[in-house]
PDB file of the backbone (N, CA, C, O) and the ligand in Angstrom, with CONECT records:
HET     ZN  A 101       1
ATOM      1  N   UNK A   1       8.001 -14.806  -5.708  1.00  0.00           N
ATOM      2  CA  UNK A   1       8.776 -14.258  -4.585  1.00  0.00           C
ATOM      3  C   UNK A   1       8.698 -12.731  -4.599  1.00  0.00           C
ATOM      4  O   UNK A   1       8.726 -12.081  -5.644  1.00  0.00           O
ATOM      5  N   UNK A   2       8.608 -12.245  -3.488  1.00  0.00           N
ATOM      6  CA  UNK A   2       8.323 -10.692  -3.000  1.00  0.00           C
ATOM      7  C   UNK A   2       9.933 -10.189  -2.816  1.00  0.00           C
ATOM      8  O   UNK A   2      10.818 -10.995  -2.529  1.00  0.00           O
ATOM      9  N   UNK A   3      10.161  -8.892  -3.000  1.00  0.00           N
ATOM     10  CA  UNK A   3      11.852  -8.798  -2.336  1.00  0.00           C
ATOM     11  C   UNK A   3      11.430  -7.930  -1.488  1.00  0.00           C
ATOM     12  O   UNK A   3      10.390  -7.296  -1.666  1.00  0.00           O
ATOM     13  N   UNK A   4      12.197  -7.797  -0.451  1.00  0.00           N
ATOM     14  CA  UNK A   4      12.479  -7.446   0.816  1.00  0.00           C
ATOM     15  C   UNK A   4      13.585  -6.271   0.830  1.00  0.00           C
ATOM     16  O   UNK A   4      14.437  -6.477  -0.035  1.00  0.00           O
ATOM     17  N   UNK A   5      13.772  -5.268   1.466  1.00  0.00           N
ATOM     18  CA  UNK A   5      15.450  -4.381   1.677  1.00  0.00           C
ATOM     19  C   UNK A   5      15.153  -4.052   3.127  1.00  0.00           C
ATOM     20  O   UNK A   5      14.191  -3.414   3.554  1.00  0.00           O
ATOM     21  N   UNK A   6      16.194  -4.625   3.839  1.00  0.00           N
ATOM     22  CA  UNK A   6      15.990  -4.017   5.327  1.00  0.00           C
ATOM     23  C   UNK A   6      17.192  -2.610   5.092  1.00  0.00           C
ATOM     24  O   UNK A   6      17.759  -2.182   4.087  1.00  0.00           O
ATOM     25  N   UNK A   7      17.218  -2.140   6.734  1.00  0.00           N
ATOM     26  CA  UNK A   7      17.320  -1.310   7.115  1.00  0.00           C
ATOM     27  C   UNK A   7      19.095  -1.021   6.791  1.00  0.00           C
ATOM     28  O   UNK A   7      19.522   0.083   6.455  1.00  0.00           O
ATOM     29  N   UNK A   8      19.871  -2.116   6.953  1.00  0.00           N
ATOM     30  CA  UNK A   8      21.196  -2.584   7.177  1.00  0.00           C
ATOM     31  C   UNK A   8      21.989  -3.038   5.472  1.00  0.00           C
ATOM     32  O   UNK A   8      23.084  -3.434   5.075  1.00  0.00           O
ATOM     33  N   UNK A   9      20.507  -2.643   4.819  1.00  0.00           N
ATOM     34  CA  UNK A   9      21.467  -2.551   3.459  1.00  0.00           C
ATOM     35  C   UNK A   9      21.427  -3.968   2.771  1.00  0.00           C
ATOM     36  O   UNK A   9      22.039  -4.103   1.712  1.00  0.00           O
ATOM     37  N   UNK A  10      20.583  -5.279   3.438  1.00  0.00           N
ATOM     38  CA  UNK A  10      20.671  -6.287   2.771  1.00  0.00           C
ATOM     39  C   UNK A  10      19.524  -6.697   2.126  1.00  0.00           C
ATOM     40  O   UNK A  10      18.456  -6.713   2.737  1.00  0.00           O
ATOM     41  N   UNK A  11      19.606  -7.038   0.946  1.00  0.00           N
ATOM     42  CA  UNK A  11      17.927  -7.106   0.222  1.00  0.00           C
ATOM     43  C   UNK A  11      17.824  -8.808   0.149  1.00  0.00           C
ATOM     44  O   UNK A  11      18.735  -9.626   0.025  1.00  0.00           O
ATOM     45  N   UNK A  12      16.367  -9.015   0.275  1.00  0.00           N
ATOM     46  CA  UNK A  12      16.454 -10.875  -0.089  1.00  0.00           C
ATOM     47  C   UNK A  12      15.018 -10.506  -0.663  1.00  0.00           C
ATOM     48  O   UNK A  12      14.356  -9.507  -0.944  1.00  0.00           O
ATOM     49  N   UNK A  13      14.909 -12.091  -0.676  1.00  0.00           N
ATOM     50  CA  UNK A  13      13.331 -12.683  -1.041  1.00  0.00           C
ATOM     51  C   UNK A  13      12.377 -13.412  -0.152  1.00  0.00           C
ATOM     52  O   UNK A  13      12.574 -14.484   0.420  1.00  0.00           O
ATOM     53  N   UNK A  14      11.689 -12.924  -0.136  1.00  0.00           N
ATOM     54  CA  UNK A  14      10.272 -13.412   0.745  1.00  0.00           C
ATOM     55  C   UNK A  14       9.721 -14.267   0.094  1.00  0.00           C
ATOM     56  O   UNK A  14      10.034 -14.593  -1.051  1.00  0.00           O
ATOM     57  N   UNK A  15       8.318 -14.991   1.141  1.00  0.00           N
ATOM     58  CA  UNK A  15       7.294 -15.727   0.233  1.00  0.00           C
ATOM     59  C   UNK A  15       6.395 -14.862   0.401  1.00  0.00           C
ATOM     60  O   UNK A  15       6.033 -14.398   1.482  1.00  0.00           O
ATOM     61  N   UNK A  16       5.898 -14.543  -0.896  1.00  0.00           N
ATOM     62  CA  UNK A  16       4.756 -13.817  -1.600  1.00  0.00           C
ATOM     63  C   UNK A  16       3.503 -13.817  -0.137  1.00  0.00           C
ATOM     64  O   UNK A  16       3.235 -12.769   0.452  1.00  0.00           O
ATOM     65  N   UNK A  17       3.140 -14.593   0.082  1.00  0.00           N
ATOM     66  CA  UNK A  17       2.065 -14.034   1.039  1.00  0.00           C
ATOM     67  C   UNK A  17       2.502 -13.647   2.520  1.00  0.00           C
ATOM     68  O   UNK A  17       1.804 -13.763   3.527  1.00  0.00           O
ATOM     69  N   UNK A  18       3.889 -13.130   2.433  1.00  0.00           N
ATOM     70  CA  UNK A  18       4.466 -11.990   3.084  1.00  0.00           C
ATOM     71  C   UNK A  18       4.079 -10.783   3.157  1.00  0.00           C
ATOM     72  O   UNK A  18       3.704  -9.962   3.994  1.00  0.00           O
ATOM     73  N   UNK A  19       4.407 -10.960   1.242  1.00  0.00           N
ATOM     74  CA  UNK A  19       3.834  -9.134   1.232  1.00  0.00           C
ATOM     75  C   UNK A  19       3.137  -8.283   1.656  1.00  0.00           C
ATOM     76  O   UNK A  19       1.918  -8.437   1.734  1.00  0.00           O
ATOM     77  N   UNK A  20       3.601  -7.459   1.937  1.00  0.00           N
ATOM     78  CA  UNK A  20       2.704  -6.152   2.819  1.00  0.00           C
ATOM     79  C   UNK A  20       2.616  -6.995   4.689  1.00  0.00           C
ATOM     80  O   UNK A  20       1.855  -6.748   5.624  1.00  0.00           O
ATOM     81  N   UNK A  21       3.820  -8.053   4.556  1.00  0.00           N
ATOM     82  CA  UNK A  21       3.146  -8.297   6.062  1.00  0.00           C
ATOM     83  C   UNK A  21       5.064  -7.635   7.023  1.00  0.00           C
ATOM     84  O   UNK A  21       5.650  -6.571   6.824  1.00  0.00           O
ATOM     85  N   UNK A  22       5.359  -8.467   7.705  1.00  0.00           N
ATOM     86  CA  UNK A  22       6.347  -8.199   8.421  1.00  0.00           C
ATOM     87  C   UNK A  22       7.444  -9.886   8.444  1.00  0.00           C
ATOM     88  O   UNK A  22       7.042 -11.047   8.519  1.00  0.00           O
ATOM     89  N   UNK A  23       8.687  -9.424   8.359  1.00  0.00           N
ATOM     90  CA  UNK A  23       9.367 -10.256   8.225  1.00  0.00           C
ATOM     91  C   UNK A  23      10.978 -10.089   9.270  1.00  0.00           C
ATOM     92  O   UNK A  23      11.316  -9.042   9.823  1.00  0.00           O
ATOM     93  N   UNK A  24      11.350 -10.718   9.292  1.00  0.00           N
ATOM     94  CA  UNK A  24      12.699 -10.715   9.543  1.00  0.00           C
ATOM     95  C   UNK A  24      13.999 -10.978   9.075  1.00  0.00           C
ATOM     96  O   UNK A  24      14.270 -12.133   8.749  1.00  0.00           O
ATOM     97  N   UNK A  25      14.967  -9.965   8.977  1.00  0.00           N
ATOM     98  CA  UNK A  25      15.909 -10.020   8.163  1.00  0.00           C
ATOM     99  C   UNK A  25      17.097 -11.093   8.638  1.00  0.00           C
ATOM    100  O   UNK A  25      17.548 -11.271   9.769  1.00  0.00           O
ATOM    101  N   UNK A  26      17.474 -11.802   7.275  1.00  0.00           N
ATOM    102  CA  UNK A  26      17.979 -12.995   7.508  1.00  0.00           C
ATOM    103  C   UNK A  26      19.223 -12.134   7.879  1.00  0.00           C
ATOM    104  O   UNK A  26      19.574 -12.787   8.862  1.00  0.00           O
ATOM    105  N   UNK A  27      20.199 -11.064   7.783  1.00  0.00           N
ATOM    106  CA  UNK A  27      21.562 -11.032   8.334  1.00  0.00           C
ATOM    107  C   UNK A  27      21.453 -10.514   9.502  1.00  0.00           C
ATOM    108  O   UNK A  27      21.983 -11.216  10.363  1.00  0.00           O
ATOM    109  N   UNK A  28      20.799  -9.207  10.031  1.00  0.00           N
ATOM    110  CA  UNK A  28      20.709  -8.653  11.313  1.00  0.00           C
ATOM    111  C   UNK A  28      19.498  -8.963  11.687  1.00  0.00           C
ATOM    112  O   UNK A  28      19.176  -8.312  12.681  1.00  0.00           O
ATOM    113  N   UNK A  29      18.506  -9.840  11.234  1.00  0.00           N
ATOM    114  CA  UNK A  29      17.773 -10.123  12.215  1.00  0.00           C
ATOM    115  C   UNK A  29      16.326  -9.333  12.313  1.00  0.00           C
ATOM    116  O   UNK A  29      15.198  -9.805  12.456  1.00  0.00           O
ATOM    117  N   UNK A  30      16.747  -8.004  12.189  1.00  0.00           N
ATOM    118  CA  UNK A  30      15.555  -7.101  12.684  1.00  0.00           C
ATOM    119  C   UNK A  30      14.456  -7.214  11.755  1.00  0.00           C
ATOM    120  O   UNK A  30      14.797  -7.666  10.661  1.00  0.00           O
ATOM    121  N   UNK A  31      13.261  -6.938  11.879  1.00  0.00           N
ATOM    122  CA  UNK A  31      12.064  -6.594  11.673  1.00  0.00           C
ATOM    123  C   UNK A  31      11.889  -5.559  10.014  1.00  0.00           C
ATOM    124  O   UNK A  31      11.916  -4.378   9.666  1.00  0.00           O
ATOM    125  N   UNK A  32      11.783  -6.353   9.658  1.00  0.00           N
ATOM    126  CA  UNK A  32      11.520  -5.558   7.987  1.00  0.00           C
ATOM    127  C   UNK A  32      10.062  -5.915   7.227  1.00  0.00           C
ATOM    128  O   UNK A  32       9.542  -7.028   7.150  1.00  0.00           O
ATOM    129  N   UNK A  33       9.549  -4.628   6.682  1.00  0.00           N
ATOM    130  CA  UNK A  33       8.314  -4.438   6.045  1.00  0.00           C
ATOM    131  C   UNK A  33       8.617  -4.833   4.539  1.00  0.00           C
ATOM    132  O   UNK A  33       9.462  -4.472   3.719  1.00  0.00           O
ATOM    133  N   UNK A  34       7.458  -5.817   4.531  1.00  0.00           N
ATOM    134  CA  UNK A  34       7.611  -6.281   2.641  1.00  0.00           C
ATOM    135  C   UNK A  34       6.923  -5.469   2.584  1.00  0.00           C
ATOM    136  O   UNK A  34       6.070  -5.106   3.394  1.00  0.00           O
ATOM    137  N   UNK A  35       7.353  -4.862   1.096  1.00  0.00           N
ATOM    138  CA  UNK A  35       6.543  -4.216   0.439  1.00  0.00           C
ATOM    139  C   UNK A  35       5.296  -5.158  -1.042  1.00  0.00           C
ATOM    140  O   UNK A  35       5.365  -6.096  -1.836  1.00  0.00           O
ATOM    141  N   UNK A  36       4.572  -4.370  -0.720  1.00  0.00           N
ATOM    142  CA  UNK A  36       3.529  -5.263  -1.778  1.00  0.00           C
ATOM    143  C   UNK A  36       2.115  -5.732  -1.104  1.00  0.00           C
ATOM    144  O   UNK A  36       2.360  -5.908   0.090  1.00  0.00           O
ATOM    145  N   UNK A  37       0.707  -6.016  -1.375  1.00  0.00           N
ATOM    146  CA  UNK A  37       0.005  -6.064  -0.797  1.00  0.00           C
ATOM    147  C   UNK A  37      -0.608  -7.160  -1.076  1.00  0.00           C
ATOM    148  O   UNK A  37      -0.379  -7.778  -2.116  1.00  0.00           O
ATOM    149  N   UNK A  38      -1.454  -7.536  -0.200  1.00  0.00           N
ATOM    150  CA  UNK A  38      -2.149  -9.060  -0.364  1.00  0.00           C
ATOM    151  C   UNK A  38      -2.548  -9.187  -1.806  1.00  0.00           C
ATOM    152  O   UNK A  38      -1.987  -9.965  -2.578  1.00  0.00           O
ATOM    153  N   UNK A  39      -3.575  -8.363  -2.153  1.00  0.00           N
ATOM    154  CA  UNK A  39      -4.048  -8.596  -3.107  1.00  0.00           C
ATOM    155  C   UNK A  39      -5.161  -7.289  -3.299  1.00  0.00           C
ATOM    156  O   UNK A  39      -5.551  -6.614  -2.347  1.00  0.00           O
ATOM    157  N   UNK A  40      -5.536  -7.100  -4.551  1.00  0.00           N
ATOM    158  CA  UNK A  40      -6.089  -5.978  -5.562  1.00  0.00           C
ATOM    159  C   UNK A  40      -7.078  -5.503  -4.454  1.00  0.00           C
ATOM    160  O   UNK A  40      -6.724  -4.421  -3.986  1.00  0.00           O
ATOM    161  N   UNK A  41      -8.015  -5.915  -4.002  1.00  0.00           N
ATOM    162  CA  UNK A  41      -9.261  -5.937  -3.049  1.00  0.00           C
ATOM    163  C   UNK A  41      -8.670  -5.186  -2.086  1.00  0.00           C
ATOM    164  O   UNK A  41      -8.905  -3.987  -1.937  1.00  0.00           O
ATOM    165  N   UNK A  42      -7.921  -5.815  -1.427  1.00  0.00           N
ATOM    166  CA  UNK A  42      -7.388  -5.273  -0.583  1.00  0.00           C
ATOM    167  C   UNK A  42      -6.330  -3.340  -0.301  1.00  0.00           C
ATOM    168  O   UNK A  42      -6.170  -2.455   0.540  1.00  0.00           O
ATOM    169  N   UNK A  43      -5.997  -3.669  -1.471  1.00  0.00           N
ATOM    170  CA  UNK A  43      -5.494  -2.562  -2.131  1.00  0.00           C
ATOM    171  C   UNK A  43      -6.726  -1.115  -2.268  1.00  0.00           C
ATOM    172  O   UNK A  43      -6.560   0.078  -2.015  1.00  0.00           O
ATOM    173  N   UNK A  44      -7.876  -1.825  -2.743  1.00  0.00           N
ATOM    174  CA  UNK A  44      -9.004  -1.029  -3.041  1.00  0.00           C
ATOM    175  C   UNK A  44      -9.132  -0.612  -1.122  1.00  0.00           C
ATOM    176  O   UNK A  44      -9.044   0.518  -0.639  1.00  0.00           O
ATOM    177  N   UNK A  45      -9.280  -1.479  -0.617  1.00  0.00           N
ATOM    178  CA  UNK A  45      -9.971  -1.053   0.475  1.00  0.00           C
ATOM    179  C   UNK A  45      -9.257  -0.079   1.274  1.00  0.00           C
ATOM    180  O   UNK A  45      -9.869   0.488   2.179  1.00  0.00           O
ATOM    181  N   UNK A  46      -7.761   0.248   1.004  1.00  0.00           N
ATOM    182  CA  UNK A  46      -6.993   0.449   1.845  1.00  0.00           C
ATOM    183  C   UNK A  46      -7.636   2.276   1.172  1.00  0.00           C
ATOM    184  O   UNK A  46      -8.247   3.015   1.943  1.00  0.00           O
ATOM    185  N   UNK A  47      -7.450   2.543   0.238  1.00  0.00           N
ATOM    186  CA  UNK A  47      -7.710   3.383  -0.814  1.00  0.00           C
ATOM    187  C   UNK A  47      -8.682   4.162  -0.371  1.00  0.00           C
ATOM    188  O   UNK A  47      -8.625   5.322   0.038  1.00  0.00           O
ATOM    189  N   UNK A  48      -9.950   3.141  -0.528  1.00  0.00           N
ATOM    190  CA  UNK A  48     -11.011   3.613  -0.250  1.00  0.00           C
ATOM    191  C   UNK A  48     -11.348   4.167   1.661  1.00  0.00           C
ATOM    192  O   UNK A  48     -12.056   5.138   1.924  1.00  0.00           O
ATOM    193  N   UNK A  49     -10.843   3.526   2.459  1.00  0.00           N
ATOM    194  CA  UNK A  49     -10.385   3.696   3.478  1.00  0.00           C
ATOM    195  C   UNK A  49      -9.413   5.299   4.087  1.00  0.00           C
ATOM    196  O   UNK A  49      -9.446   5.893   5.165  1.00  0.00           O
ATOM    197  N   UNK A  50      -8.730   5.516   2.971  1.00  0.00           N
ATOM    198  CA  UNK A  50      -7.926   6.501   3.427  1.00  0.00           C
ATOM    199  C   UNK A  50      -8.131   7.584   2.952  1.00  0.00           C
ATOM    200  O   UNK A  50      -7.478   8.528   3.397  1.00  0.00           O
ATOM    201  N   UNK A  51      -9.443   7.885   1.525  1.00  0.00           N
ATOM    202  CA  UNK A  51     -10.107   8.820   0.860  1.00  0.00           C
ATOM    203  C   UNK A  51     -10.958   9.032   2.155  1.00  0.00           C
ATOM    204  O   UNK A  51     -10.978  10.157   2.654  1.00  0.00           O
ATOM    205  N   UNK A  52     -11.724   7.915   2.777  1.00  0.00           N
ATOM    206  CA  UNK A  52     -12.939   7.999   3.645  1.00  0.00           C
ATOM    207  C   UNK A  52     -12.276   9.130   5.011  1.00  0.00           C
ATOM    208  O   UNK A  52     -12.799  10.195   5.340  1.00  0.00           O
ATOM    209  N   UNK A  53     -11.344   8.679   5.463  1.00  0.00           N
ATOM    210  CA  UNK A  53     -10.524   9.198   6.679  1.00  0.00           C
ATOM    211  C   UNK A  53     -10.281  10.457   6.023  1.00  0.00           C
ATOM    212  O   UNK A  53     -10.869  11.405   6.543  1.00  0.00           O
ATOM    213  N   UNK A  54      -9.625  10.696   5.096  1.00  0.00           N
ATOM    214  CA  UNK A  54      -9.053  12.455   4.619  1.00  0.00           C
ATOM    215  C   UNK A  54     -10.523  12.899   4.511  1.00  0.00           C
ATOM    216  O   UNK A  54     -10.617  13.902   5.218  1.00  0.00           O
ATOM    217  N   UNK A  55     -11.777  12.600   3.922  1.00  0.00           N
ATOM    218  CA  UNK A  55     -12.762  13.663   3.427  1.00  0.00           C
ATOM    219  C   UNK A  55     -13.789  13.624   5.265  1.00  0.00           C
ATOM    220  O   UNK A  55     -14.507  14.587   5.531  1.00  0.00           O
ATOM    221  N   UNK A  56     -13.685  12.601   6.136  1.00  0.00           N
ATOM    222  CA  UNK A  56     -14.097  13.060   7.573  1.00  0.00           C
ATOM    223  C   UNK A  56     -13.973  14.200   7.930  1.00  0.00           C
ATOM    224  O   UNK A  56     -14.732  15.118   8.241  1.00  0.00           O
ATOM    225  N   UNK A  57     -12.237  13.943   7.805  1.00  0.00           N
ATOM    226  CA  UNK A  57     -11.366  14.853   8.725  1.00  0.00           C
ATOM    227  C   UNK A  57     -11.757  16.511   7.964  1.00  0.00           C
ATOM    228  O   UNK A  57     -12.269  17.472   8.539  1.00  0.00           O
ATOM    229  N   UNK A  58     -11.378  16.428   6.721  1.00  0.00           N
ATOM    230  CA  UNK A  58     -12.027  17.827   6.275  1.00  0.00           C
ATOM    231  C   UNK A  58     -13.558  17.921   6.939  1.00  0.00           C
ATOM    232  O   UNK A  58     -13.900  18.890   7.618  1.00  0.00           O
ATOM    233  N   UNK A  59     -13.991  17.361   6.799  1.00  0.00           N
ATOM    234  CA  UNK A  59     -15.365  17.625   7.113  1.00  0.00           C
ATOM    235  C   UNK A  59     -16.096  18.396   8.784  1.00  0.00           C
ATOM    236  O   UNK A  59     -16.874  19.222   9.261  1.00  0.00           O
ATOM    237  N   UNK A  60     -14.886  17.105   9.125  1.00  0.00           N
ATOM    238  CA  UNK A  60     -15.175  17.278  10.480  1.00  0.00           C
ATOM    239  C   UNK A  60     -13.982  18.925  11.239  1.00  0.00           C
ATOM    240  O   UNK A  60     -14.087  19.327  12.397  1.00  0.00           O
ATOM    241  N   UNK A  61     -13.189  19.414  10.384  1.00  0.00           N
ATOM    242  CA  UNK A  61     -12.497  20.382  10.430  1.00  0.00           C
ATOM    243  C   UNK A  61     -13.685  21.393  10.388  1.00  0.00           C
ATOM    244  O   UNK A  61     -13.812  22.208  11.302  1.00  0.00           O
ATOM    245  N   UNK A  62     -14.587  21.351   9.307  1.00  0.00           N
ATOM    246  CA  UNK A  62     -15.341  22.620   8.561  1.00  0.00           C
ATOM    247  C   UNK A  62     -16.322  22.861   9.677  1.00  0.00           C
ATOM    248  O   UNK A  62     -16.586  24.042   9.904  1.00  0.00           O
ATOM    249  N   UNK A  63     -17.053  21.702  10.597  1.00  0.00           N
ATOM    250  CA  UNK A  63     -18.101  21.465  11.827  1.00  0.00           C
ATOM    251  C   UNK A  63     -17.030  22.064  12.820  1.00  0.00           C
ATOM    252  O   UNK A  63     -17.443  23.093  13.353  1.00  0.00           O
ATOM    253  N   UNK A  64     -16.141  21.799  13.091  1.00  0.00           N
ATOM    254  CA  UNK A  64     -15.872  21.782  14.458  1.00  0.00           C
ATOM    255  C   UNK A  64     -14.388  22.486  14.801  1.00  0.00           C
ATOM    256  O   UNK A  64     -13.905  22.483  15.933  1.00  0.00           O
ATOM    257  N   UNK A  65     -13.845  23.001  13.804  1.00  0.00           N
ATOM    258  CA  UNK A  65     -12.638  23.612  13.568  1.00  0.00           C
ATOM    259  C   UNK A  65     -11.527  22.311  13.849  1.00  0.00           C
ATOM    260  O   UNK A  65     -11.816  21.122  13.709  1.00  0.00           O
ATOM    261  N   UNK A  66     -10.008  22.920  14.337  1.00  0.00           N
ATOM    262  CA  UNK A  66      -8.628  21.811  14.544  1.00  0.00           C
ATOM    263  C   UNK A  66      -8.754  21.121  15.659  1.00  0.00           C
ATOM    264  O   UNK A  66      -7.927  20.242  15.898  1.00  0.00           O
ATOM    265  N   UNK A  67      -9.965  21.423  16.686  1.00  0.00           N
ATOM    266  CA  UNK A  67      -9.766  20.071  17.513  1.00  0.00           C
ATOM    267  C   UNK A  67     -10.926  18.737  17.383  1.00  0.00           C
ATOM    268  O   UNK A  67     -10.820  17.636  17.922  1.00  0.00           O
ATOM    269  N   UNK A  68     -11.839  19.137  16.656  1.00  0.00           N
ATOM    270  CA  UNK A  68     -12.523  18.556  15.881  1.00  0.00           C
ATOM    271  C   UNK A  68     -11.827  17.429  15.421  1.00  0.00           C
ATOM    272  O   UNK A  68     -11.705  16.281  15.848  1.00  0.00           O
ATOM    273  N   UNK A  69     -11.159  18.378  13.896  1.00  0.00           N
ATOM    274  CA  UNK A  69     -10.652  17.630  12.823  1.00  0.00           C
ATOM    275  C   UNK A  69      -9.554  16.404  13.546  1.00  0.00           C
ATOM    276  O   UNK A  69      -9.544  15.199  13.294  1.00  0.00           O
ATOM    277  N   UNK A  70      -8.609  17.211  14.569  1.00  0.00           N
ATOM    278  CA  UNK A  70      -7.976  16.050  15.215  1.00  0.00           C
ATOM    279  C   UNK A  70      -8.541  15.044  16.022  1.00  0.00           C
ATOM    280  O   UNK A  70      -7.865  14.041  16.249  1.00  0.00           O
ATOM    281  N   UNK A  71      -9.603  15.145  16.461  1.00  0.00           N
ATOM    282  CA  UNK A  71     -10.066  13.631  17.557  1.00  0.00           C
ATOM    283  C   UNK A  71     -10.640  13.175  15.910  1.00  0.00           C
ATOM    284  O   UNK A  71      -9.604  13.020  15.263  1.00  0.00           O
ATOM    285  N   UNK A  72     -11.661  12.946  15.135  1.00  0.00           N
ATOM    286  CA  UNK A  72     -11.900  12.805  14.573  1.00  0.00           C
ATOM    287  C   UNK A  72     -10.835  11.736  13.321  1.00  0.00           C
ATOM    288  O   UNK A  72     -11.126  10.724  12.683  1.00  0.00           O
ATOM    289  N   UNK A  73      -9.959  12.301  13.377  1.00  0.00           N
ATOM    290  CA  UNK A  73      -8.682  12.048  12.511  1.00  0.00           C
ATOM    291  C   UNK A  73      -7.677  10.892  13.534  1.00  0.00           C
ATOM    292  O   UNK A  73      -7.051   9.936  13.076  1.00  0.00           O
ATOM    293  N   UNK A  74      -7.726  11.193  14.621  1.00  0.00           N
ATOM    294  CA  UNK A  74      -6.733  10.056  15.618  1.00  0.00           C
ATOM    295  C   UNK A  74      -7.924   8.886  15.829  1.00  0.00           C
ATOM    296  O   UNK A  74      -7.695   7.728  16.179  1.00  0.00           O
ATOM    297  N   UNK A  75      -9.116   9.397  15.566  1.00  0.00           N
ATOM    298  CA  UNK A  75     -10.246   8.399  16.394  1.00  0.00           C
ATOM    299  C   UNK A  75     -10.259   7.410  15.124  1.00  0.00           C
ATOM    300  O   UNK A  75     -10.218   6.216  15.421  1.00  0.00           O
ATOM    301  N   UNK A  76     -10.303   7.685  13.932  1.00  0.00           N
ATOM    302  CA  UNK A  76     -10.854   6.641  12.717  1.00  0.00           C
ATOM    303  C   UNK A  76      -9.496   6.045  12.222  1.00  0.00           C
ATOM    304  O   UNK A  76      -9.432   5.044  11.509  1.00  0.00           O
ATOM    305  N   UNK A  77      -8.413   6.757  12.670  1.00  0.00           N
ATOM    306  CA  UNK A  77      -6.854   6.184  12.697  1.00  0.00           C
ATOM    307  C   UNK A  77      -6.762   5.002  13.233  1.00  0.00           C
ATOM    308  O   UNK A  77      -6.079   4.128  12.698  1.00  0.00           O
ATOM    309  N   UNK A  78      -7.540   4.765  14.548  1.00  0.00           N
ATOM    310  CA  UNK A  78      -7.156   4.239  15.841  1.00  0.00           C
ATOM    311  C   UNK A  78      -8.295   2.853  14.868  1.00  0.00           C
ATOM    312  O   UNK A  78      -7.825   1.725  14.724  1.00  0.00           O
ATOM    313  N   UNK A  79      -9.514   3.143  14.395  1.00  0.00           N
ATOM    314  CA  UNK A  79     -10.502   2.237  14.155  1.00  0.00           C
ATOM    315  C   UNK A  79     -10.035   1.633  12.788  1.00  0.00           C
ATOM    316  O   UNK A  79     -10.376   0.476  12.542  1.00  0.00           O
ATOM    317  N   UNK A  80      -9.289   2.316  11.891  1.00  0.00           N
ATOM    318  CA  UNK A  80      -8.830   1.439  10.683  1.00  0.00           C
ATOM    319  C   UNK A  80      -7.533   0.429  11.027  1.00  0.00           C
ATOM    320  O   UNK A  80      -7.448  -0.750  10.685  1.00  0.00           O
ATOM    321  N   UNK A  81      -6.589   1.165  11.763  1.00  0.00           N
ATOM    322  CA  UNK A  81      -5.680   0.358  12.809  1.00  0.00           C
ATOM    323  C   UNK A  81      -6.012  -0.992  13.324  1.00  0.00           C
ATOM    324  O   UNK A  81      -5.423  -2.065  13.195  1.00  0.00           O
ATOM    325  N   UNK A  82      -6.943  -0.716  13.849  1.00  0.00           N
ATOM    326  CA  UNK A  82      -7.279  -2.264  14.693  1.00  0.00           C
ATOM    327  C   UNK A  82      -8.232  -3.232  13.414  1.00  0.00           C
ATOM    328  O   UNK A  82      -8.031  -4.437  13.264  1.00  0.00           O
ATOM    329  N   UNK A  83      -9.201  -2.491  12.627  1.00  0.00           N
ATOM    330  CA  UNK A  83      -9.603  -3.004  11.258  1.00  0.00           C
ATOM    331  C   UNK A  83      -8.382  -3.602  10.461  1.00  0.00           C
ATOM    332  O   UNK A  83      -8.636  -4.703   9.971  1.00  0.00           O
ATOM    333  N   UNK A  84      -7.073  -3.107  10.214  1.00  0.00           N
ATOM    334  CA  UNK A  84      -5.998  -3.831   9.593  1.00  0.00           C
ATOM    335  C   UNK A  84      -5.474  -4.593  10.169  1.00  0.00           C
ATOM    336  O   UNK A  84      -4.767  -5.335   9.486  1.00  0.00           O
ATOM    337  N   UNK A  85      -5.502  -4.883  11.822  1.00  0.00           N
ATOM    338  CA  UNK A  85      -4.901  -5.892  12.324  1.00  0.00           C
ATOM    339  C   UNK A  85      -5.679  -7.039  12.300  1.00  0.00           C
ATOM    340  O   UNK A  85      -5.093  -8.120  12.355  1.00  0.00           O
ATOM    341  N   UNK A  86      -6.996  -7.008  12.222  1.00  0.00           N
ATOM    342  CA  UNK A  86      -8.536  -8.163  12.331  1.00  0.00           C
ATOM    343  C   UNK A  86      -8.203  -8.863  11.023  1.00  0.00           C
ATOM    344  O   UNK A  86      -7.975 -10.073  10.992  1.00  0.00           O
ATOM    345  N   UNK A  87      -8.175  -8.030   9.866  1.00  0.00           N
ATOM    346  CA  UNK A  87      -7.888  -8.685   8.419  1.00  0.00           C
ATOM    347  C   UNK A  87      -6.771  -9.811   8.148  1.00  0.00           C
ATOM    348  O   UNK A  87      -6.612 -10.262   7.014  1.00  0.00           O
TER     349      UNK A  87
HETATM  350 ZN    ZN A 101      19.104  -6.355   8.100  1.00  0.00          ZN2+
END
């Protein structure tokens, strides 16, 4: 079992292949993030993923100065985004 703390101060337990997903809190109801992640792999990728996005964005800062670095930085945001929702 994964634990859970929503927003409203009440903590419970999830089922494990929750983690890292979205749940709902058994007293108010609302929308609460488990913490914890599928699994190790996944963990790596997220990692490796977000080294890849920070060393672009520098990169693409050093080519093209701050409006560069920002499309660049919202654009691979937008593509790992929809990559974490496919998974
Ligand atoms: Zn709650």
């Amino acid at each position: 079992m994964t634990r859970a703390a929503c927003a409203c101060g009440h903590e419970f337990e999830v089922r494990d292949d929750l983690a890292g997903g979205i749940t709902n809190c058994p007293r108010c109801g609302k929308a609460v993030e488990v913490e914890g992640l599928r699994d190790p792999a996944w963990r790596l990728l997220q990692v490796v993923a977000a080294a890849g996005w920070a060393s672009a964005t520098a990169a693409a800062y050093v080519a093209w100065g701050v409006a560069g670095a920002a499309a660049v930085a919202m654009g691979l945001a937008a593509v790992l985004w929809l990559v974490s929702r496919a998974l």
